[in-house]
DRENDO-1510 file (C-alpha; in Angstrom, 1 decimal, always signed):
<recs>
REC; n; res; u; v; w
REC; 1; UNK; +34.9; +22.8; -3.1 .
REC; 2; UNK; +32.1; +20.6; -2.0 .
REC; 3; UNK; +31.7; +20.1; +1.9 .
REC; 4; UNK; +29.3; +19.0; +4.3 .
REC; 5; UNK; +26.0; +20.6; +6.3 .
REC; 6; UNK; +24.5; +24.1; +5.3 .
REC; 7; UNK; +26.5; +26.9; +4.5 .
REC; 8; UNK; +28.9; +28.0; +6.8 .
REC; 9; UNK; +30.7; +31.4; +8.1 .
REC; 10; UNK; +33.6; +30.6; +10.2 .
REC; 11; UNK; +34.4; +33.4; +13.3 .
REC; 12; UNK; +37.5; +35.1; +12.7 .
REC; 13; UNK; +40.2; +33.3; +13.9 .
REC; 14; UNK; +42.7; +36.1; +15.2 .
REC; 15; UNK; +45.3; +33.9; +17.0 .
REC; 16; UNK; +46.6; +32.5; +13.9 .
REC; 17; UNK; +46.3; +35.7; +12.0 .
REC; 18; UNK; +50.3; +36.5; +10.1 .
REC; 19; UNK; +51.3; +39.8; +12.2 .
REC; 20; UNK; +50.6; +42.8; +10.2 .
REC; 21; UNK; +47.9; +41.4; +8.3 .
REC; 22; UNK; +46.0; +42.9; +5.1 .
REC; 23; UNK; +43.4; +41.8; +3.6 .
REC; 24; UNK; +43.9; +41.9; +0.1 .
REC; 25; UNK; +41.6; +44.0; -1.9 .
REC; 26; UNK; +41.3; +43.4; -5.5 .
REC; 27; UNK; +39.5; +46.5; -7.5 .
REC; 28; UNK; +39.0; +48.4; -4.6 .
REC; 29; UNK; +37.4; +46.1; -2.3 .
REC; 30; UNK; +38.3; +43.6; -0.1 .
REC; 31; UNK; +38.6; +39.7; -1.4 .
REC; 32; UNK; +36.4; +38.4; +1.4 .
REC; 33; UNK; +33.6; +40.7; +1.0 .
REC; 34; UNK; +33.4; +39.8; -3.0 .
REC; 35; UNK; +33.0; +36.2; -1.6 .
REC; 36; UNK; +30.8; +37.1; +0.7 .
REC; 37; UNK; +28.5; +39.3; -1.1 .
REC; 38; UNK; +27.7; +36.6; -4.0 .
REC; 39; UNK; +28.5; +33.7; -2.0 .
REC; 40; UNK; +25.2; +31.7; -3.4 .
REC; 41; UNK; +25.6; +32.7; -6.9 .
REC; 42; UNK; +29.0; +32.0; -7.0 .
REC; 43; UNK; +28.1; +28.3; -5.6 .
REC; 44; UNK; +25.4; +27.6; -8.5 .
REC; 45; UNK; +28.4; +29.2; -10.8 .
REC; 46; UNK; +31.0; +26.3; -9.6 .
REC; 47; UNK; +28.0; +23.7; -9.5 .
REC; 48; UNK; +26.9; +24.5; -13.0 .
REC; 49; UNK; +30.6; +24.0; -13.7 .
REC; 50; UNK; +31.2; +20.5; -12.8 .
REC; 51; UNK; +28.2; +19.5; -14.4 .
REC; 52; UNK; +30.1; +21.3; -18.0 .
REC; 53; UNK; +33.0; +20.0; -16.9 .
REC; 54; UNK; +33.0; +16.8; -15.5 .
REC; 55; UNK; +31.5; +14.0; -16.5 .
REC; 56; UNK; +30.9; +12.3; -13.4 .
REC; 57; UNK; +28.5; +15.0; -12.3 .
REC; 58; UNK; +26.5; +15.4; -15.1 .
REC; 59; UNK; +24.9; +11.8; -14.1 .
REC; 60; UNK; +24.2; +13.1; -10.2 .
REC; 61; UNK; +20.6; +13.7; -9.7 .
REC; 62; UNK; +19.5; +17.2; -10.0 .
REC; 63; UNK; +18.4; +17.2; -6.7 .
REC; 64; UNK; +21.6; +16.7; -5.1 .
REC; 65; UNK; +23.4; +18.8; -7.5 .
REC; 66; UNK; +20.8; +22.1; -6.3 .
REC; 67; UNK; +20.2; +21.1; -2.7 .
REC; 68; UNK; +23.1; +19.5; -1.0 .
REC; 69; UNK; +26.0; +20.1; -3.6 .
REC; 70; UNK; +25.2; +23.9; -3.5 .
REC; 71; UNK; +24.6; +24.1; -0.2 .
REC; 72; UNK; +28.3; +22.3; +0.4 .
REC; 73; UNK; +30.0; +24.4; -2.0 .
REC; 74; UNK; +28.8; +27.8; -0.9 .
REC; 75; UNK; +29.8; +26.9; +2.6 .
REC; 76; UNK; +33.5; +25.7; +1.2 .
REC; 77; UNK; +33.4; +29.4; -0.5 .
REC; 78; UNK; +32.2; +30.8; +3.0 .
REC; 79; UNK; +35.5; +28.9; +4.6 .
REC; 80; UNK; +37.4; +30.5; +1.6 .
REC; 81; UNK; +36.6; +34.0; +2.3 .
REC; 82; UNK; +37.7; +33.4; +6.3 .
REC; 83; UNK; +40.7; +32.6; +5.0 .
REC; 84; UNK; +41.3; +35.0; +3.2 .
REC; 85; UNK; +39.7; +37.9; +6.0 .
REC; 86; UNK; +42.3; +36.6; +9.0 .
REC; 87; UNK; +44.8; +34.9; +6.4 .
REC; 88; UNK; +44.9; +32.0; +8.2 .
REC; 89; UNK; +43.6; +28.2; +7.5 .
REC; 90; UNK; +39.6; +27.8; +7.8 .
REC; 91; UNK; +38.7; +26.0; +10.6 .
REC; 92; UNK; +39.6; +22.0; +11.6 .
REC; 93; UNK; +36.4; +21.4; +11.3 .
REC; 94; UNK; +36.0; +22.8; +7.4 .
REC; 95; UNK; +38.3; +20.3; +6.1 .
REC; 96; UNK; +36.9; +17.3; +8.2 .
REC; 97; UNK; +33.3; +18.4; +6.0 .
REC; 98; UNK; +35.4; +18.0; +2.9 .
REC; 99; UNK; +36.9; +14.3; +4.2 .
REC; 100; UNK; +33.0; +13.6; +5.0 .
REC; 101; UNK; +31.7; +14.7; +1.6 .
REC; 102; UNK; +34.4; +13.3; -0.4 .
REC; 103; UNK; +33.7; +9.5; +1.6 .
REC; 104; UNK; +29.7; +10.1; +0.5 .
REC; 105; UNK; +31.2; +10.3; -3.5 .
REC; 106; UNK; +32.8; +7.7; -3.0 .
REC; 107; UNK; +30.0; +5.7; -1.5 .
REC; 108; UNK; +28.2; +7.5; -4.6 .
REC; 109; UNK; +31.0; +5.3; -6.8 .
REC; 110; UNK; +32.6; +9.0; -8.3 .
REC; 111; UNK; +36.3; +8.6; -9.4 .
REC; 112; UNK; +38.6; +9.9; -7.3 .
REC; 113; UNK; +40.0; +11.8; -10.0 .
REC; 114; UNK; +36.4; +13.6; -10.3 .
REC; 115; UNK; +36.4; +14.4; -6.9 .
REC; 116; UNK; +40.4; +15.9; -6.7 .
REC; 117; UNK; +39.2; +17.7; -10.1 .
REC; 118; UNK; +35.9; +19.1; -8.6 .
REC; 119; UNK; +38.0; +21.4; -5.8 .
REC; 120; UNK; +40.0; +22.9; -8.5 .
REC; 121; UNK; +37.6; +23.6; -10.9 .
REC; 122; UNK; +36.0; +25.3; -7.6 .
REC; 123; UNK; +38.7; +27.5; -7.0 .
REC; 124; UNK; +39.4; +28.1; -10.1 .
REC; 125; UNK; +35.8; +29.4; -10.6 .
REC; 126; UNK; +36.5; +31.6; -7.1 .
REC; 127; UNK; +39.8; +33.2; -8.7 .
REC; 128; UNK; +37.8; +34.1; -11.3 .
REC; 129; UNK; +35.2; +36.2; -9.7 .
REC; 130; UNK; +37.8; +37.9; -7.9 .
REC; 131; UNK; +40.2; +38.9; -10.2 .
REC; 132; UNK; +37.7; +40.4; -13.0 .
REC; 133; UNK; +37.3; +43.3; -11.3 .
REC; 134; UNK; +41.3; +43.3; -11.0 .
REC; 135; UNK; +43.0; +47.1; -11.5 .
REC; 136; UNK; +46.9; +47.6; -12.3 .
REC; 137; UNK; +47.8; +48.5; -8.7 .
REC; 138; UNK; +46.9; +45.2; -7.5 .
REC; 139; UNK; +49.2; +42.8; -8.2 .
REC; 140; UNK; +50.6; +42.5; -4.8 .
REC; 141; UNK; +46.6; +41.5; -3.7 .
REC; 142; UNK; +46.9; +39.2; -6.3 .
REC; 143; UNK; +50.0; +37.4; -5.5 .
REC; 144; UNK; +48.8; +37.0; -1.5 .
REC; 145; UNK; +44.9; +35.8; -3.2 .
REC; 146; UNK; +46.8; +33.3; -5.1 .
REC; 147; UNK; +49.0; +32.1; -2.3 .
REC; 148; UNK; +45.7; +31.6; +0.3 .
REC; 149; UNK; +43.6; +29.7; -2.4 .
REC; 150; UNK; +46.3; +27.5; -2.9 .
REC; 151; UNK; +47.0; +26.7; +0.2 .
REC; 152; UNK; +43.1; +26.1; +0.9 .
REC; 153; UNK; +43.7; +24.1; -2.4 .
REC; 154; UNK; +46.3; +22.3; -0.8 .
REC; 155; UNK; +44.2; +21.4; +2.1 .
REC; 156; UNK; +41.4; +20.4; +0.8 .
REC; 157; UNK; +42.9; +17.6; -1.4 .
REC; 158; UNK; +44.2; +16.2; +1.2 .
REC; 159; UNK; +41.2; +15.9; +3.3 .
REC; 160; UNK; +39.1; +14.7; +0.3 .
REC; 161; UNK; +41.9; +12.0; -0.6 .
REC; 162; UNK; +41.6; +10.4; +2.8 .
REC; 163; UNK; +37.7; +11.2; +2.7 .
REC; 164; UNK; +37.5; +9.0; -0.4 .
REC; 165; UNK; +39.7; +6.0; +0.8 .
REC; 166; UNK; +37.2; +6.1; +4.2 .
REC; 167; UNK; +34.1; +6.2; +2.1 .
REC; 168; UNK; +35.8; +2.9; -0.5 .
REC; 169; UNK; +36.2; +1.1; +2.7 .
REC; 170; UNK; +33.2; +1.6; +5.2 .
REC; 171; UNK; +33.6; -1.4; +7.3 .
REC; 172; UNK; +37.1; -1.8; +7.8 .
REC; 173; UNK; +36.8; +0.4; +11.4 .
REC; 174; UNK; +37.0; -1.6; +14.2 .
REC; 175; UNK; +33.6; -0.8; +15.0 .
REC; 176; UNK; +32.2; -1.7; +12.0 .
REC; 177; UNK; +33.6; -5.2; +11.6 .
REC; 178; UNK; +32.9; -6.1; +15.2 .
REC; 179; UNK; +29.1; -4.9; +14.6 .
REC; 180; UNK; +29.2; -7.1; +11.5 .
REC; 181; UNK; +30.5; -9.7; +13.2 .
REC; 182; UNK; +27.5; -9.7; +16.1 .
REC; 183; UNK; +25.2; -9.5; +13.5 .
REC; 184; UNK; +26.4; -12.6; +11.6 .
REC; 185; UNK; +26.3; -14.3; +14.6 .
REC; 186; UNK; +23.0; -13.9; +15.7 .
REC; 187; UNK; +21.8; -15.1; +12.1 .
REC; 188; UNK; +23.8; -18.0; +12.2 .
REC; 189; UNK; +22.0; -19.0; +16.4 .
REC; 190; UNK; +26.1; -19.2; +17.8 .
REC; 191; UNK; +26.7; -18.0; +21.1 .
REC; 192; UNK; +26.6; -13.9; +20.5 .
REC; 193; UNK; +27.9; -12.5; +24.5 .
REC; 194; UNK; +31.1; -12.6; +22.9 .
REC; 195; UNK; +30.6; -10.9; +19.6 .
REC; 196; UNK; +28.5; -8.3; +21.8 .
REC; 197; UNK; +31.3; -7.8; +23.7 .
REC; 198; UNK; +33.4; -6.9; +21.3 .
REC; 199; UNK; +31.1; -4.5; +19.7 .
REC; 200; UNK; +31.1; -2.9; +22.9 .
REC; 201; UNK; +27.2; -3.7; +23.7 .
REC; 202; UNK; +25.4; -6.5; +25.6 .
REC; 203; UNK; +23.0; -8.3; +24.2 .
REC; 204; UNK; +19.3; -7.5; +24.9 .
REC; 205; UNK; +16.0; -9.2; +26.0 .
REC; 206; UNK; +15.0; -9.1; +22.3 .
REC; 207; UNK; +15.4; -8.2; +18.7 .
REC; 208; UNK; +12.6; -6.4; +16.1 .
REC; 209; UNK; +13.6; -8.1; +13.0 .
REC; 210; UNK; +13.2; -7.0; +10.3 .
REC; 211; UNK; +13.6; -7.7; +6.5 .
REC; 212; UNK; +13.6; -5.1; +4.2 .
REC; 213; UNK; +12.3; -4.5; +0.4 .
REC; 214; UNK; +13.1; -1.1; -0.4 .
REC; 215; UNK; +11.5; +0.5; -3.8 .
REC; 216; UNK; +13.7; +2.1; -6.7 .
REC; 217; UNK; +13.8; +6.3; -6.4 .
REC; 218; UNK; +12.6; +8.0; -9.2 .
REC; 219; UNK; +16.3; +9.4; -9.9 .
REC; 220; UNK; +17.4; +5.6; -10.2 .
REC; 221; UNK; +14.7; +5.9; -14.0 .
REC; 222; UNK; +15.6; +9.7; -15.0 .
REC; 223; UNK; +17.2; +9.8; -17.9 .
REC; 224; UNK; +21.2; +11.2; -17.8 .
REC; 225; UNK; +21.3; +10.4; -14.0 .
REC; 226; UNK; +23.6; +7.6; -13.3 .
REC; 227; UNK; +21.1; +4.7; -11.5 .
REC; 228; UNK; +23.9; +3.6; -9.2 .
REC; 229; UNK; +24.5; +7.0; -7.5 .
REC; 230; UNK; +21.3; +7.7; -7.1 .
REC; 231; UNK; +20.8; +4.1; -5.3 .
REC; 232; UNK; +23.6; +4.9; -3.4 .
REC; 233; UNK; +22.0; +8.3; -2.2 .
REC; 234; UNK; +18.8; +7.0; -1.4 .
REC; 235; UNK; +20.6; +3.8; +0.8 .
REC; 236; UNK; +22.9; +6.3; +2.7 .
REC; 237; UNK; +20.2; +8.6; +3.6 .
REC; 238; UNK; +17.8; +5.6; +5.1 .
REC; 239; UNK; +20.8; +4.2; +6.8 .
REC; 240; UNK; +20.9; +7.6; +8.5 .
REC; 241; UNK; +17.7; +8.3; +9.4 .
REC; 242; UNK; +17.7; +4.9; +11.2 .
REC; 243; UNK; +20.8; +5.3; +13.0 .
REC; 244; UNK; +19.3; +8.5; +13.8 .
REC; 245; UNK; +15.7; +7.3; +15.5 .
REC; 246; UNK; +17.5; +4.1; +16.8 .
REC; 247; UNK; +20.6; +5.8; +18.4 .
REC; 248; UNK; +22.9; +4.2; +16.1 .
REC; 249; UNK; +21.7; +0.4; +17.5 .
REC; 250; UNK; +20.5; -1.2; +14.9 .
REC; 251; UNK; +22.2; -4.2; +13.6 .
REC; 252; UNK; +22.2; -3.6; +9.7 .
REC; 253; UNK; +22.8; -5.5; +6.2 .
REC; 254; UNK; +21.0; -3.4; +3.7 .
REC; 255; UNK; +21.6; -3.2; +0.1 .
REC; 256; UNK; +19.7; -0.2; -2.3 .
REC; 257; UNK; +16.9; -2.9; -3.0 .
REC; 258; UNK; +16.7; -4.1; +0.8 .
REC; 259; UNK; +17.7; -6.2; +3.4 .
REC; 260; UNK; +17.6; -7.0; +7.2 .
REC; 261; UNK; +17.4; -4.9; +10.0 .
REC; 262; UNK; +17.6; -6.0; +13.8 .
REC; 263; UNK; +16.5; -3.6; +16.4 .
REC; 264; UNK; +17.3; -4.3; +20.3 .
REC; 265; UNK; +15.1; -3.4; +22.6 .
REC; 266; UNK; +14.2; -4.3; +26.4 .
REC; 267; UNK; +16.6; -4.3; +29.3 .
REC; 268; UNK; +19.4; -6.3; +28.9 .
REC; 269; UNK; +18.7; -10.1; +30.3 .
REC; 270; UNK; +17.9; -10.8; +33.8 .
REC; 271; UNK; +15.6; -12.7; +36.2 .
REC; 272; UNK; +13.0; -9.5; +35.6 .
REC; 273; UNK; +13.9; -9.4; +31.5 .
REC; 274; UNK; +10.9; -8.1; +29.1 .
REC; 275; UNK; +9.0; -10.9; +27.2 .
REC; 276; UNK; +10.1; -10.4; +23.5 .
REC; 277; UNK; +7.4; -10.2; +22.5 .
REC; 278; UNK; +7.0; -6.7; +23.8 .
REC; 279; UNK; +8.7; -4.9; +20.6 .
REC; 280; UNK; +8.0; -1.4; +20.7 .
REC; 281; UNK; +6.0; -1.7; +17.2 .
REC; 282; UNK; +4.0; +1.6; +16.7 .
REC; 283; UNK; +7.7; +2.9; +17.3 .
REC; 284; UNK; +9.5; +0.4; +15.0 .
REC; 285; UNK; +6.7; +1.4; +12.5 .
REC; 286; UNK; +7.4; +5.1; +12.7 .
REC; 287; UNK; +11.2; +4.7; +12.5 .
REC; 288; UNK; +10.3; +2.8; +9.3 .
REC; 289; UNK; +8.3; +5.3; +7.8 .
REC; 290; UNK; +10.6; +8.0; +8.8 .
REC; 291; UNK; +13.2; +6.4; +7.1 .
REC; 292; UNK; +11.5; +5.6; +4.2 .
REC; 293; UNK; +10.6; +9.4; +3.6 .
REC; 294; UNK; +14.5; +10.5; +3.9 .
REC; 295; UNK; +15.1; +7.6; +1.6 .
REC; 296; UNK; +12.5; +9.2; -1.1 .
REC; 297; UNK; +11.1; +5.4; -1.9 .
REC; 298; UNK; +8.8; +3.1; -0.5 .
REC; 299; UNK; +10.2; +0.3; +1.6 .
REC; 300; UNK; +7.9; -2.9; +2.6 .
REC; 301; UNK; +9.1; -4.8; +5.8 .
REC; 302; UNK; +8.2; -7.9; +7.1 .
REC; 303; UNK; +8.8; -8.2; +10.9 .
REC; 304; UNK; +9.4; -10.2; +13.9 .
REC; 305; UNK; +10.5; -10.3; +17.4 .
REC; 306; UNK; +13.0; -13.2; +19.0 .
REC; 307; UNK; +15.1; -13.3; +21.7 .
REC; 308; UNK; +18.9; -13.1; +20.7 .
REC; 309; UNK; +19.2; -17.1; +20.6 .
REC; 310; UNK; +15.7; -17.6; +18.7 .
REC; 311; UNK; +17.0; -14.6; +15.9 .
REC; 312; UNK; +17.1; -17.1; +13.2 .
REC; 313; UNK; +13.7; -18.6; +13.3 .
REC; 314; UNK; +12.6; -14.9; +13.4 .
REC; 315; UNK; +14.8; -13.5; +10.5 .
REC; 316; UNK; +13.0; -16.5; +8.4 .
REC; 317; UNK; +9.7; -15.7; +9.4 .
REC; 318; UNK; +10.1; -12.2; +9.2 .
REC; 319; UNK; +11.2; -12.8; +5.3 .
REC; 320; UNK; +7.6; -15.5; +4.7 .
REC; 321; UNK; +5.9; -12.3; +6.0 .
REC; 322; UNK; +7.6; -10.1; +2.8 .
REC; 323; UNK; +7.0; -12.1; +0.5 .
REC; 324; UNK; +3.2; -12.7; +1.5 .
REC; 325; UNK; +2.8; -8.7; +1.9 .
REC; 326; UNK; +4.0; -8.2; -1.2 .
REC; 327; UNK; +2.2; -11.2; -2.7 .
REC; 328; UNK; -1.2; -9.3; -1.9 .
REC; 329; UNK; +0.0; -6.1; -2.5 .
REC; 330; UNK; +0.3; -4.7; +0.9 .
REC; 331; UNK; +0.9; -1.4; +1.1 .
REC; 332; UNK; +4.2; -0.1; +2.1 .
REC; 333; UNK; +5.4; +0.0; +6.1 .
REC; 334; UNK; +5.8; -2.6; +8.3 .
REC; 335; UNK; +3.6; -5.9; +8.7 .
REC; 336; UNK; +3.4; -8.5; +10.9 .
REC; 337; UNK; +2.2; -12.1; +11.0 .
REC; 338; UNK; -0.8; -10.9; +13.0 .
REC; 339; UNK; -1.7; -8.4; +10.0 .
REC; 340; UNK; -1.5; -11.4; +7.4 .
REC; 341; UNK; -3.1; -14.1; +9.2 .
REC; 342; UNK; -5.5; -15.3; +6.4 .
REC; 343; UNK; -2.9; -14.7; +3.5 .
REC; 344; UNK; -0.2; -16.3; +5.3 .
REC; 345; UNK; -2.0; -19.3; +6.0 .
REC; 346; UNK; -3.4; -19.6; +2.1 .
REC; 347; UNK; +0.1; -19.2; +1.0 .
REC; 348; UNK; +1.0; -22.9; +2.8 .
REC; 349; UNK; +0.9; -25.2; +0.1 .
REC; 350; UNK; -1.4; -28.1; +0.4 .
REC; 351; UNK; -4.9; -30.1; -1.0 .
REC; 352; UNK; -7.2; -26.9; +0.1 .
REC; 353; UNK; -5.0; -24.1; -1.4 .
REC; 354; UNK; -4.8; -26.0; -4.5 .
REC; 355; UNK; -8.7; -26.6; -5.0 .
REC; 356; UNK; -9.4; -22.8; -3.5 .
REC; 357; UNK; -7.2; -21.7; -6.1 .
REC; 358; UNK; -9.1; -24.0; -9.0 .
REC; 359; UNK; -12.5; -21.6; -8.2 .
REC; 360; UNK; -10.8; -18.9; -10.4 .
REC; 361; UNK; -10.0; -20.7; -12.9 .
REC; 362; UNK; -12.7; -20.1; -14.8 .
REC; 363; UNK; -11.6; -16.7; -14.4 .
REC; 364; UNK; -8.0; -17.5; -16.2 .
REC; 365; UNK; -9.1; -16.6; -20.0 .
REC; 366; UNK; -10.7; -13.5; -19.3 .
REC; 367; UNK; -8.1; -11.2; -17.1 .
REC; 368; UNK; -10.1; -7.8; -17.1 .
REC; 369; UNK; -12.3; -9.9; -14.6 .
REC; 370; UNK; -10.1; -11.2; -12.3 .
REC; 371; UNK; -9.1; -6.9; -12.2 .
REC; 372; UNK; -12.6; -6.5; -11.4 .
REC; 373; UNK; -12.9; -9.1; -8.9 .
REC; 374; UNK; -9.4; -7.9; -7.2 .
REC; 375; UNK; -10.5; -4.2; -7.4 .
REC; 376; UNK; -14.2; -4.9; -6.1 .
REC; 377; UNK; -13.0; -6.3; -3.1 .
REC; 378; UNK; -10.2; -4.0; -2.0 .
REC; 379; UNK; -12.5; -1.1; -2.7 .
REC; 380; UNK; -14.7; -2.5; +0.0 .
REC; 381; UNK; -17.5; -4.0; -2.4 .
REC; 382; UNK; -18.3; -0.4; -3.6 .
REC; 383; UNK; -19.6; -0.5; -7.4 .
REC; 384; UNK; -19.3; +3.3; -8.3 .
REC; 385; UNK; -15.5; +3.0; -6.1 .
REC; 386; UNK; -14.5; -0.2; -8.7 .
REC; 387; UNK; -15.7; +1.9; -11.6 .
REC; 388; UNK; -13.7; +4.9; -10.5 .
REC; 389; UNK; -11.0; +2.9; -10.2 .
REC; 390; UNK; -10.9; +1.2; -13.3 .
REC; 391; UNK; -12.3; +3.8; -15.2 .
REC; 392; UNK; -15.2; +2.1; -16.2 .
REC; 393; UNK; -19.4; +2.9; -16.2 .
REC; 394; UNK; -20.7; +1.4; -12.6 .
REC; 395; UNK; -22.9; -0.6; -15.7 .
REC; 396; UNK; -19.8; -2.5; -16.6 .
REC; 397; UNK; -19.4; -3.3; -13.6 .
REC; 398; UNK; -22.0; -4.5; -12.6 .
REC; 399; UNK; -22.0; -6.8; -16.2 .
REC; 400; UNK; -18.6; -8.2; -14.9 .
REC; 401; UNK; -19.8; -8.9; -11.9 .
REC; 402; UNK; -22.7; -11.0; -13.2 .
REC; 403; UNK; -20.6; -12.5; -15.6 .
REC; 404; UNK; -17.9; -13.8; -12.9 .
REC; 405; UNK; -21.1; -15.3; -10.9 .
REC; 406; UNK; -22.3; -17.3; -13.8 .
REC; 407; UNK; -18.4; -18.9; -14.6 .
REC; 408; UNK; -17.6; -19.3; -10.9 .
REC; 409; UNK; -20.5; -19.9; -8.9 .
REC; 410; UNK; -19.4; -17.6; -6.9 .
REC; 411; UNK; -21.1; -14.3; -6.5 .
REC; 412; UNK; -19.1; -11.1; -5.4 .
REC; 413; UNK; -22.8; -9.2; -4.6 .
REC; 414; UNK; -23.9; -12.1; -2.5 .
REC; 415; UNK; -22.2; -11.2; +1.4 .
REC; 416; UNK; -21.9; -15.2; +2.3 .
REC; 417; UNK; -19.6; -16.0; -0.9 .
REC; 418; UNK; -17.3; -13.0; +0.2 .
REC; 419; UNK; -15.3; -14.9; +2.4 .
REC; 420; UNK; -14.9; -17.8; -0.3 .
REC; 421; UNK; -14.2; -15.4; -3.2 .
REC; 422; UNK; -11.1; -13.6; -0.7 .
REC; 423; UNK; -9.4; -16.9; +0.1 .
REC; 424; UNK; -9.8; -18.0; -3.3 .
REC; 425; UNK; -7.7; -14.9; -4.0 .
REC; 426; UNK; -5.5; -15.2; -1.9 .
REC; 427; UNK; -4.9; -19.1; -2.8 .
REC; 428; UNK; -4.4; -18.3; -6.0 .
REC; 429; UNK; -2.1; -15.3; -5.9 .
REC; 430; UNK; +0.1; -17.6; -3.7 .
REC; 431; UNK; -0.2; -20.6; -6.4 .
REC; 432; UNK; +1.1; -18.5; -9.1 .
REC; 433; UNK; +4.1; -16.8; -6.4 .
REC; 434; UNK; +4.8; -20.7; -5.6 .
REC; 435; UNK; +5.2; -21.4; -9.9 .
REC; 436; UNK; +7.1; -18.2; -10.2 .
REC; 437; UNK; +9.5; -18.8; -7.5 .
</recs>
């Protein structure tokens, strides 16, 4: 009995209502209306049912299972007591939910058998609350109850059947492959007005790329809650946002832990066409942000902007400008080359990286200074912030400081070695990425 968007009460639907209708009324009281009354309840009843019950959904994240899981079922149970008021089907559009929410699980990597399982064990927790208040005189209510949840029963397998084999194979639409194949040919620098064709779009007077590192949520770490669903969940949900703030035109390959992302923009080509360089980036950088938030995890982006032909040389330079973000430990959103300038230079290997990199050494031994230098200097040269932020007496500080001027040369309180001391950093740092890698 799980479905799709907040819960639900269909309108009557009198044209397909049997002639001579009843509703059936079990204990005095009409079927729907006990539905209806503890509609909510009852939901949280089924939900804390599957999770007895079933396996598979004892490892969802708790989240899911309280917000959207609830919210689904009470709307299937909403769609069950319309049924059961006109005693004809719920709506079309009921059972398309059920296709939609079955595809997600599938996504999620449920069985199918968990899924099928999950709608009877719904039901069966409906009949239930129906039939305890049950008197001898109605077993004729009974019969037509049992005949309507079957039927319901009947129809929502079905729909969540096909809903699963659409969510096992998301890219096997026409759409999808064509999209796919634009994509892979603007990464490879082939000719792309034919692969835009066939996606149904022309190509346009530029491309945001962007490539992706997108953090872990914390249900991917909670204990009992199976890491792969709650990847899942947390990649579907930025996928949508973006498709949401970028009309569905982004060109995406995205995995839970990141990927790349192009973004058209500008007219389509022509004697009058926008420079590229003219990505909408305070935009770009909202849709980012946005997308990270419905995600639940921090995503880090390194960006770029090519025309369609030059996407290659940007897709590589927007991936140099991850790894050098998240080298220095940018914080999370979207940077570009301009906003690493001095780090992205350091990081090109060479005599003068080397010997800014051989300052610290002294420093190699002793790694609660090298902290202090790091922290110093991102807290803007503030003692008392550097102590805050390593818990430590502004004294200490001060001691470290001292000490890191006498093996160094280099003084962190003196403004003209500042400059030295950051690229000396930021040398380093990209030494020890360059031995790593």
């Amino acid at each position: 009995m799980t479905g799709h968007n907040a819960p639900h009460c269909p309108p009557p639907n009198t044209s397909d209502r049997p002639p001579d209708w009843r509703v059936p009324a079990i204990g005095g009281l009409p079927a729907d209306q006990r539905l209806l009354g503890g509609a909510r309840e009852l939901a949280e009843t089924v939900v804390a049912a599957l999770v007895e019950r079933v396996p598979a959904y004892r490892r969802m994240p708790r989240e899911q299972l309280t917000g959207e899981l609830t919210r689904d079922t009470e709307r299937r149970i909403r769609a069950l007591a319309h049924t059961v008021r006109t005693g004809a089907p719920a709506p079309t559009e009921e059972f398309t939910a059920v296709r939609e929410a079955a595809a997600r699980r599938a996504e999620e990597g449920l069985p199918l058998d968990a899924v099928l399982l999950a709608h009877h064990l719904g039901l069966e927790v409906c009949w239930e609350f129906v039939t305890r208040h049950a008197r001898d005189g109605d077993a004729g209510d009974l019969l037509v109850l049992n005949r309507l949840l079957l039927d319901q029963l009947r129809r929502a397998a079905t729909a969540a059947g096909a809903g699963y084999l659409d969510g096992r194979h998301p890219t096997t639409d026409r759409r999808g492959a064509t999209r796919h194949s634009l994509l892979g040919a603007l990464l490879a620098g082939t000719p792309a007005d034919g692969a835009a064709g066939r996606a149904g779009v022309r190509l346009p007077s530029g491309y945001a790329v962007l490539c992706l590192s997108v953090a872990d949520h914390p249900d991917e770490h909670s204990p009992g809650i199976d890491p792969g669903i709650a990847a899942r969940r947390k990649l579907r949900r930025f996928e949508a946002e973006l498709d949401h703030r970028t009309r569905q035109s982004a060109l995406t390959a995205l995995t839970p832990t990141g990927g790349l992302v192009l973004v058209p923009f500008g007219p389509s080509p022509g004697p009058d066409g926008d420079d590229p360089d003219e990505a909408p980036w305070p935009l770009l950088a909202a849709t980012l942000a946005a997308a990270a938030r419905a995600a639940g995890a921090p995503v880090l982006a390194g960006a770029a902007s090519a025309a369609p032909a030059e996407v290659p040389g940007a897709a590589a330079l927007a991936h140099e400008v991850l790894d050098v973000a998240r080298a220095f430990g940018r914080p999370p959103g979207l940077h570009r080359l301009d906003d690493i300038l001095l780090e992205y230079q350091l990081t090109r290997p060479g005599q003068a990286r080397s010997r800014l990199a051989a300052l610290l050494e002294p420093l190699a031994d002793s790694g609660e200074l090298l902290i202090t230098l790091r922290t110093h200097l991102a807290g803007g040269l503030n003692r008392r912030h550097t102590a805050s932020a390593l818990h430590l007496h502004p004294n200490t500080v001060d001691y470290r400081l001292r000490r890191i001027a006498a093996l160094t040369g280099l003084d962190p309180t003196r403004p003209a070695d500042v400059p030295r001391i950051t690229a000396a950093i930021a040398a380093r740092t990209a030494e020890q990425a360059s031995l790593a890698g």
